[in-house]
FISE-398910 format. One line per 5 residues: their letters; for each residue x, y, z of N, C-alpha, C. Coordinates in pm, whole numbers, plus 32768, in hexadecimal, padded with zeros to 4 digits. Layout:
N
A) X Y Z X Y Z X Y Z; ... $
// end
This chain:
205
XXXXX) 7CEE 7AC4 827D 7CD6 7B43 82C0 7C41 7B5A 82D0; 7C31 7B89 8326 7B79 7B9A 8339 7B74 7C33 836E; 7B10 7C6B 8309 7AF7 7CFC 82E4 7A82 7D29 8349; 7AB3 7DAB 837C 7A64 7DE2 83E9 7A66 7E8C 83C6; 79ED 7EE5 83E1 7A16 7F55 83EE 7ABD 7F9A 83FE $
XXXXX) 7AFA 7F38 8470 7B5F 7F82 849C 7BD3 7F2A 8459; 7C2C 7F3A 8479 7CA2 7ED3 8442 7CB4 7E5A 8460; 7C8F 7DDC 845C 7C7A 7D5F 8478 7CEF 7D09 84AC; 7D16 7CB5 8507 7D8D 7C4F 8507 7D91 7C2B 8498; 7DED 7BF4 8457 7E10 7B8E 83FF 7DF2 7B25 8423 $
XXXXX) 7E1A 7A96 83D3 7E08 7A23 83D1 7E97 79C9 83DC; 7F09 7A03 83B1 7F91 79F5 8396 7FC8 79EE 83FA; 8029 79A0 8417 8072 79A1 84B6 8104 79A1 8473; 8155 79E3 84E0 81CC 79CD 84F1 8238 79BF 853F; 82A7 799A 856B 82F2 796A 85D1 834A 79F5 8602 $
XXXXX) 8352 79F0 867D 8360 7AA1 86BF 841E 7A69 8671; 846A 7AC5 864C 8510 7AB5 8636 8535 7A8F 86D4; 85AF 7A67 86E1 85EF 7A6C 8737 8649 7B02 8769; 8617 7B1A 87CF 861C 7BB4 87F3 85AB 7BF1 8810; 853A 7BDB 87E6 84C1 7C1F 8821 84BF 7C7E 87B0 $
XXXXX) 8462 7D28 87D2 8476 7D7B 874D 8500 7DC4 8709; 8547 7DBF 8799 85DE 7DB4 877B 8601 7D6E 8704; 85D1 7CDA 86C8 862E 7CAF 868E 85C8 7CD6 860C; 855E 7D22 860A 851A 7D4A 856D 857E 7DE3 8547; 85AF 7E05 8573 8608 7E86 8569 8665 7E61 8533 $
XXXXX) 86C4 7DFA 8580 8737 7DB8 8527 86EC 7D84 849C; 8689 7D22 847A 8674 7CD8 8430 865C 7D30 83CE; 862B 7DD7 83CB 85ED 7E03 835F 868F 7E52 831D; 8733 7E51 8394 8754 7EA7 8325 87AB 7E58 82D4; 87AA 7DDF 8297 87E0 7D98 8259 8790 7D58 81CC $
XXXXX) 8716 7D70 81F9 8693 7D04 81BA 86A5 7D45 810D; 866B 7CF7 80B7 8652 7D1A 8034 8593 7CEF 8025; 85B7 7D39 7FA5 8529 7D18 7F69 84F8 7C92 7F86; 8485 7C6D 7FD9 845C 7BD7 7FEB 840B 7BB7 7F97; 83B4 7C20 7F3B 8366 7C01 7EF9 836C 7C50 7E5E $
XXXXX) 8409 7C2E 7E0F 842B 7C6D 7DA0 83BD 7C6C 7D41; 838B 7BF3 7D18 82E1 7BEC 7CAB 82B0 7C43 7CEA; 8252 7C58 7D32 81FA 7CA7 7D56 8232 7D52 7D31; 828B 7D45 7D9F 82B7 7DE9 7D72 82D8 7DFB 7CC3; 82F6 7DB0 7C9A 82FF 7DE8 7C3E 82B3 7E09 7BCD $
XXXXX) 820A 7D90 7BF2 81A9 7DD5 7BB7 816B 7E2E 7BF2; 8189 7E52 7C7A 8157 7EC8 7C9E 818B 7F52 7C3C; 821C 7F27 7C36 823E 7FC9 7C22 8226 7FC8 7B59; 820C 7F30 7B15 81F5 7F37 7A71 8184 7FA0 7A29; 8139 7F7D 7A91 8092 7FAE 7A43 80C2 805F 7A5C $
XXXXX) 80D0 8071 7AA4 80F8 810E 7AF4 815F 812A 7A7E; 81CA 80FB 7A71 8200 8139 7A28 819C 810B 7985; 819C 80B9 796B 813C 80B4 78C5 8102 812E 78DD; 80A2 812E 78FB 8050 81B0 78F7 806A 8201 78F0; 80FC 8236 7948 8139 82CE 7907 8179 82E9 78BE $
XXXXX) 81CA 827E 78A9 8203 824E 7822 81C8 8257 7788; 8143 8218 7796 8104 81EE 76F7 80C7 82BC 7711; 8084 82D6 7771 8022 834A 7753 809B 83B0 76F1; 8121 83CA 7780 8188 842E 7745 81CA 8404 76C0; 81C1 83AD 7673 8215 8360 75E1 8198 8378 756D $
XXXXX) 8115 8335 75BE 80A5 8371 7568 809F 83FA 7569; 8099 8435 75AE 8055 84E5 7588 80F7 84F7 753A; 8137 84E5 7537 819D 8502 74C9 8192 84E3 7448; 8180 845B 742C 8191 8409 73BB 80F6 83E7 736D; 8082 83F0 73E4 801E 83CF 73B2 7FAB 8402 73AE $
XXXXX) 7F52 844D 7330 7EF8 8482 7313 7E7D 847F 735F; 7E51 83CB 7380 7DFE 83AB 73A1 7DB0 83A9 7404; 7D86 8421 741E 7D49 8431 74CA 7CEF 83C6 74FA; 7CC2 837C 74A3 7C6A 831A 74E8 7CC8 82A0 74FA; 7D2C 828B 74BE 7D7D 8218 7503 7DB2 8239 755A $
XXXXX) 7DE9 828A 7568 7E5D 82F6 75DE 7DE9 82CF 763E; 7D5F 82E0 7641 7CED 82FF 76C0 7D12 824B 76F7; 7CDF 820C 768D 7CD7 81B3 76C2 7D1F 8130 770C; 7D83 8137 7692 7DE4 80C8 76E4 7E32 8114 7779; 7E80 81A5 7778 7E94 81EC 77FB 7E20 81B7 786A $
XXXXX) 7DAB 81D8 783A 7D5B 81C4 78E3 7D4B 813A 78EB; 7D39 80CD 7882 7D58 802C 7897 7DE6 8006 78E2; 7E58 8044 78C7 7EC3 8032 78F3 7EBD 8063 798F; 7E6F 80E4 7990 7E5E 8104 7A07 7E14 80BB 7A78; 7D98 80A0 7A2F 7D34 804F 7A85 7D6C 7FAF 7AB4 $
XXXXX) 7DAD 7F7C 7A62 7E11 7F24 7A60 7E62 7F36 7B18; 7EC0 7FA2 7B15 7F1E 7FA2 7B6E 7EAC 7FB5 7C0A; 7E37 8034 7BF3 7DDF 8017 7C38 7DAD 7F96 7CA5; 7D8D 7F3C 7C3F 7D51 7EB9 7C74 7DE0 7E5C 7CB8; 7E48 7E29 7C5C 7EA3 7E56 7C5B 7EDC 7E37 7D46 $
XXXXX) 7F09 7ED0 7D49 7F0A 7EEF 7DA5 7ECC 7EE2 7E2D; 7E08 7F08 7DEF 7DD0 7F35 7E62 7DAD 7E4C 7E5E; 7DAC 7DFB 7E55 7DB5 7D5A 7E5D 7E1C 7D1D 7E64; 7E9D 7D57 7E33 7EF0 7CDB 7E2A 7F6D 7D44 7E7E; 7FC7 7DA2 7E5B 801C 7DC0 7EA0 8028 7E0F 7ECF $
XXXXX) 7FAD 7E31 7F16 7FA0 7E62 7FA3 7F9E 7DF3 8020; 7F6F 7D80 7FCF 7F36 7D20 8075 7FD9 7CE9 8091; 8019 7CD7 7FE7 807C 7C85 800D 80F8 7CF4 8058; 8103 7D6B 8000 815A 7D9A 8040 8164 7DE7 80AF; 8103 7E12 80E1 80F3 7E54 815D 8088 7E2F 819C $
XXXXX) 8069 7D9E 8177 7FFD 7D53 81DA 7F7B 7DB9 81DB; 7F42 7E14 8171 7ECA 7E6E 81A7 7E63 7E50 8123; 7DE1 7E70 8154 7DA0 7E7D 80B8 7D37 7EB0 80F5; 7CCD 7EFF 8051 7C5B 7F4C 80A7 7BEA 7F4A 8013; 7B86 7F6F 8081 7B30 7F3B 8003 7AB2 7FB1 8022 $
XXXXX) 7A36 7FD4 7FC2 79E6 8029 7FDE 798B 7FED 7FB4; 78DC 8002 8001 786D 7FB3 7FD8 7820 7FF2 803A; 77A3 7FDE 7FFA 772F 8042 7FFA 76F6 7FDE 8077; 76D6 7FED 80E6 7675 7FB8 815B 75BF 7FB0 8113; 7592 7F99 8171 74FA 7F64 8158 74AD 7FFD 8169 $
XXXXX) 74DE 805A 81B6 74AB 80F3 81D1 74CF 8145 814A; 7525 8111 80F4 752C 813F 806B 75B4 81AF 8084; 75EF 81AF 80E0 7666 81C1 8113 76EE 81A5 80CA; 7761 8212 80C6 77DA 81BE 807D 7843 81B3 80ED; 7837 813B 8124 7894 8134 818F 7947 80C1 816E $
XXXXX) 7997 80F4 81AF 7A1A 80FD 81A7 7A53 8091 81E3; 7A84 7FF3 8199 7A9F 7F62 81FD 7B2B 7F53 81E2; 7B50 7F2F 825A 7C03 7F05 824E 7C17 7E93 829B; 7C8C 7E71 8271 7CAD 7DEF 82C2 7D6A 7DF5 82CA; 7DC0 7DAE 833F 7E27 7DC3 8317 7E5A 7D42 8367 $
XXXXX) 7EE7 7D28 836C 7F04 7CA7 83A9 7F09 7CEC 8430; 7F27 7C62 84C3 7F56 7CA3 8534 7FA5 7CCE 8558; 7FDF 7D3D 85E2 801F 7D86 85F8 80C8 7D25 85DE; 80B9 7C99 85F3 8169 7C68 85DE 8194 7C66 8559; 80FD 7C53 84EC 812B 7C13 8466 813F 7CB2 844B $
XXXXX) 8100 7D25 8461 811B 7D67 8406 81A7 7DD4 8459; 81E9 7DB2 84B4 8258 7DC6 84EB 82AD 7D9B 848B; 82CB 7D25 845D 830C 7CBC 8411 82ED 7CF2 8383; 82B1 7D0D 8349 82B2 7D6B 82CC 833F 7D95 829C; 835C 7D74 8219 83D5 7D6F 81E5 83E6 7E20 81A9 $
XXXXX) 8438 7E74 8206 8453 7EE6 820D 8451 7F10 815E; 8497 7F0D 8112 84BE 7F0A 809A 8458 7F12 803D; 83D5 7E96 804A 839A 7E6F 8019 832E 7EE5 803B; 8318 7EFE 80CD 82BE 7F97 80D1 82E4 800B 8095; 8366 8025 80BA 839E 809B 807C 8355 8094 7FE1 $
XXXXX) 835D 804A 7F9B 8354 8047 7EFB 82CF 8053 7F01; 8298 8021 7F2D 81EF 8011 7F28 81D2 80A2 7F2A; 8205 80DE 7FC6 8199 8199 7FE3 81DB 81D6 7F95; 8248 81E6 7F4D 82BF 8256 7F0E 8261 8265 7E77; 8269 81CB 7E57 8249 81D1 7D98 819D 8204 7DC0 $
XXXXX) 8142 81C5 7E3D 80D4 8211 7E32 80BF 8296 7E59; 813F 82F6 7E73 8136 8376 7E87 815B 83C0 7DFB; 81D4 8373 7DA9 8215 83AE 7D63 81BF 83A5 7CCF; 816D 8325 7CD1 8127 832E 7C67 80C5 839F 7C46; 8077 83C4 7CD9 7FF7 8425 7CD7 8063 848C 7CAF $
XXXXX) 80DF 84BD 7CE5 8101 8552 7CB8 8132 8561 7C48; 816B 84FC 7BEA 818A 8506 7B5B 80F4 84F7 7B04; 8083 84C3 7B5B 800F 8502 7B08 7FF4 857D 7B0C; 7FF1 8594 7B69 7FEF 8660 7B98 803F 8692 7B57; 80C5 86A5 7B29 8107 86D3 7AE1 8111 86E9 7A51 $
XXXXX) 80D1 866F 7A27 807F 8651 79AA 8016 868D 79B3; 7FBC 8698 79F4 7F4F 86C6 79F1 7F55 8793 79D8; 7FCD 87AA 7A22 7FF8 8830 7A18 8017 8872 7997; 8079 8802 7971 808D 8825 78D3 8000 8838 787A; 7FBF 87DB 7887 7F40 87E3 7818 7EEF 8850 7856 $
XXXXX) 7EDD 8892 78AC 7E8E 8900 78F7 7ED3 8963 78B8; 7F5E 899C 7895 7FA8 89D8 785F 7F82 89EC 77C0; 7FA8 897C 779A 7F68 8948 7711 7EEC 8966 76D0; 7E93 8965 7723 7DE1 8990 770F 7DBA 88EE 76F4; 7E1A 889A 76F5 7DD5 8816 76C1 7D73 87B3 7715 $
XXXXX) 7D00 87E5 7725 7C71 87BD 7761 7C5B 8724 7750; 7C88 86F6 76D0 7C84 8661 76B1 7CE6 8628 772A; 7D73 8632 76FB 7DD3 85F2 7759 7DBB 85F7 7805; 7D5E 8673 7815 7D63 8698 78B9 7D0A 8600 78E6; 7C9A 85EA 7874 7C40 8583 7899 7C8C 84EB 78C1 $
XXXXX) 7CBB 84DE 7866 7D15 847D 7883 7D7F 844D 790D; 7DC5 84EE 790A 7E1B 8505 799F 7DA2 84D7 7A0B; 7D29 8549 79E7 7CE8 8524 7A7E 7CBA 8488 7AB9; 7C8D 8461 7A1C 7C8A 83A5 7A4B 7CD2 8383 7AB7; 7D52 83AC 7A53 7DC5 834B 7A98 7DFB 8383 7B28 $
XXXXX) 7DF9 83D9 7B4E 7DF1 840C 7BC6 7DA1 8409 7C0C; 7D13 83FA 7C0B 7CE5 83CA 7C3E 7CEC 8349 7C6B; 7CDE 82E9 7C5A 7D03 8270 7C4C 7DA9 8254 7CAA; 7DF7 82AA 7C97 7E62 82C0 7D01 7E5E 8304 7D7C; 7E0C 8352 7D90 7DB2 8389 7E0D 7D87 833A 7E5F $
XXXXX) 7D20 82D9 7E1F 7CD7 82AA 7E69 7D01 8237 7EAB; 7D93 821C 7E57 7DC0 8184 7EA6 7E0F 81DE 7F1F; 7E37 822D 7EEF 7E92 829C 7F70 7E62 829C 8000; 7DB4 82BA 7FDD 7D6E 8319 8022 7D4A 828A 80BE; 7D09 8208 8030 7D0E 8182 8068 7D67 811C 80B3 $
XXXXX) 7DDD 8136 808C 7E25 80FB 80D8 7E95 815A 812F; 7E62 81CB 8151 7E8F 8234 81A2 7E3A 8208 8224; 7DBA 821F 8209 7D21 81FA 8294 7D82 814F 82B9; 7DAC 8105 8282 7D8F 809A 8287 7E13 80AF 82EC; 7EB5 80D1 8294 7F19 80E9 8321 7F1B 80DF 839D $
XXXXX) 7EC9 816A 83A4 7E9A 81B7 843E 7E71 810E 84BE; 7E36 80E5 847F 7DF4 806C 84D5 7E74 7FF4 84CD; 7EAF 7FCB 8456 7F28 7FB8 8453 7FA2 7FB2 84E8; 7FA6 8061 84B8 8014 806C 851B 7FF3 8060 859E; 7F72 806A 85A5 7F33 8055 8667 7F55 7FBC 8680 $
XXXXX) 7F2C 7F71 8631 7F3D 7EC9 8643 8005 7ECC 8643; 8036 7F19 8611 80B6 7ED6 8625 8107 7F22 86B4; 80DA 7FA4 86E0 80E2 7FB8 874E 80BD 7F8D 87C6; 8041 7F40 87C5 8013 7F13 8841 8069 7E69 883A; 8081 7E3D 87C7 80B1 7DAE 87AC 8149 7DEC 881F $
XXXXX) 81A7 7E1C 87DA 8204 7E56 8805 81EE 7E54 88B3; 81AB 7ECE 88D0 81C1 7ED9 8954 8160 7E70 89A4; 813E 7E05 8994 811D 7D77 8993 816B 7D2C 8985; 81CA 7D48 8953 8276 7CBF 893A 82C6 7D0F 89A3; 82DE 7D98 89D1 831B 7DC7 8A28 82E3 7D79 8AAF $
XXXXX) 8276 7DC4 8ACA 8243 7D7F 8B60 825E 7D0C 8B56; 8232 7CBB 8B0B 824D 7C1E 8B40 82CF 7BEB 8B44; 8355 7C34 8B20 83AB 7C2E 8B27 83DE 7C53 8BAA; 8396 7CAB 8B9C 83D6 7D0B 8C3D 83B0 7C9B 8C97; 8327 7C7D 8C99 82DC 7C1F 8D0F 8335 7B91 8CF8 $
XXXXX) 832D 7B51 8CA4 8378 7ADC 8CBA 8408 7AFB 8CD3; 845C 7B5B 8C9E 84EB 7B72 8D0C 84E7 7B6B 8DA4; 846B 7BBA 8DD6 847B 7BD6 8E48 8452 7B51 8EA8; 83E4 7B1D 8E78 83F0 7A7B 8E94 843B 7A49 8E9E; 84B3 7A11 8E33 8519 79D4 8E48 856F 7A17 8ECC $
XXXXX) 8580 7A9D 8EAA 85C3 7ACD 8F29 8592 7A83 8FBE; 8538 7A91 8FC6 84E6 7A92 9035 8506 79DA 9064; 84D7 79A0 9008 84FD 78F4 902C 857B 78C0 901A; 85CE 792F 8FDD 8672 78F6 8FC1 8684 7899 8F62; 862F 78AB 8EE5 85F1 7851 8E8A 8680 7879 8E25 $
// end
């Protein structure tokens, strides 16, 4: 993949189905998980983290372990995500870095409009859901300890929400450009469909 301001082609090719985008409609309502490993360390670290924080603040005294292994577990699903199953499962990834003007500017890259047509339905679903559902069971957590007065635990929540934000926020910008490449791919497999029918018509081909 080669990284540009805007959302980049991919490098990955793939063979159009038989049917045109017609036959990615059929293909997605049958499909399963294509990429079970992955998802499922996507969704491990996400759950560890809310897991160990909510079992620790029960069971365990220790605010400085509670701090630390939670936001390791967190920072974990972080990296995690925003490198490995984002590119694989929804073909996107995004990255942030400071320009030469001392600037913090915003880089994405995603596959092209056919590969990421072909995107294993299932496999997205799980990807945006657990990265929606994770940030709001931090918020909710985070509610409780605001309730609580507990200033320590909020620190912790905010890590970790943060850190779920920002992959949100990142591979939200990154979509948008996404979905333009798979619309123009699309109505690019239409026309040339249309045009080569009408050809054949035309020569009795």
């Amino acid at each position: 993949m080669v990284p540009t301001n805007q959302a980049a082609r991919g490098m990955w090719t793939w063979a159009i189905p038989p049917g045109g985008p017609c036959g990615l409609i059929n293909m997605g309502i049958s499909e399963n998980y294509a990429n079970p490993k992955t998802c499922l360390f996507h969704v491990l670290f996400k759950a560890a983290a809310l897991a160990f924080y909510i079992l620790s603040a029960l069971f365990v005294n220790n605010f400085v372990i509670i701090f630390v292994i939670t936001v390791l577990l967190a920072a974990l699903d972080f990296w995690v995500v925003k490198n490995v199953s984002g590119r694989i499962l929804v073909g996107l990834r995004w990255w942030n870095e400071i320009n030469d003007e001392g600037e913090s500017v915003w880089k994405f890259e995603c596959l092209d409009g056919e590969s990421l047509a072909r995107m294993n339905k299932k496999d997205s679903w799980l990807f945006w859901w657990t990265l929606y559902l994770t940030a709001a069971a931090w918020i909710i957590l985070g509610i409780f300890s605001l309730i609580r007065l507990q200033a320590d635990y909020l620190l912790v929540i905010g890590v970790c929400l943060s850190l779920s934000i920002a992959n949100i926020v990142g591979f939200t910008k990154c979509n948008k450009d996404a979905k333009k490449n798979i619309q123009d791919w699309t109505t690019n497999a239409l026309l040339s469909g249309s045009v080569r029918s009408h050809l054949q018509s035309a020569f009795g081909v």
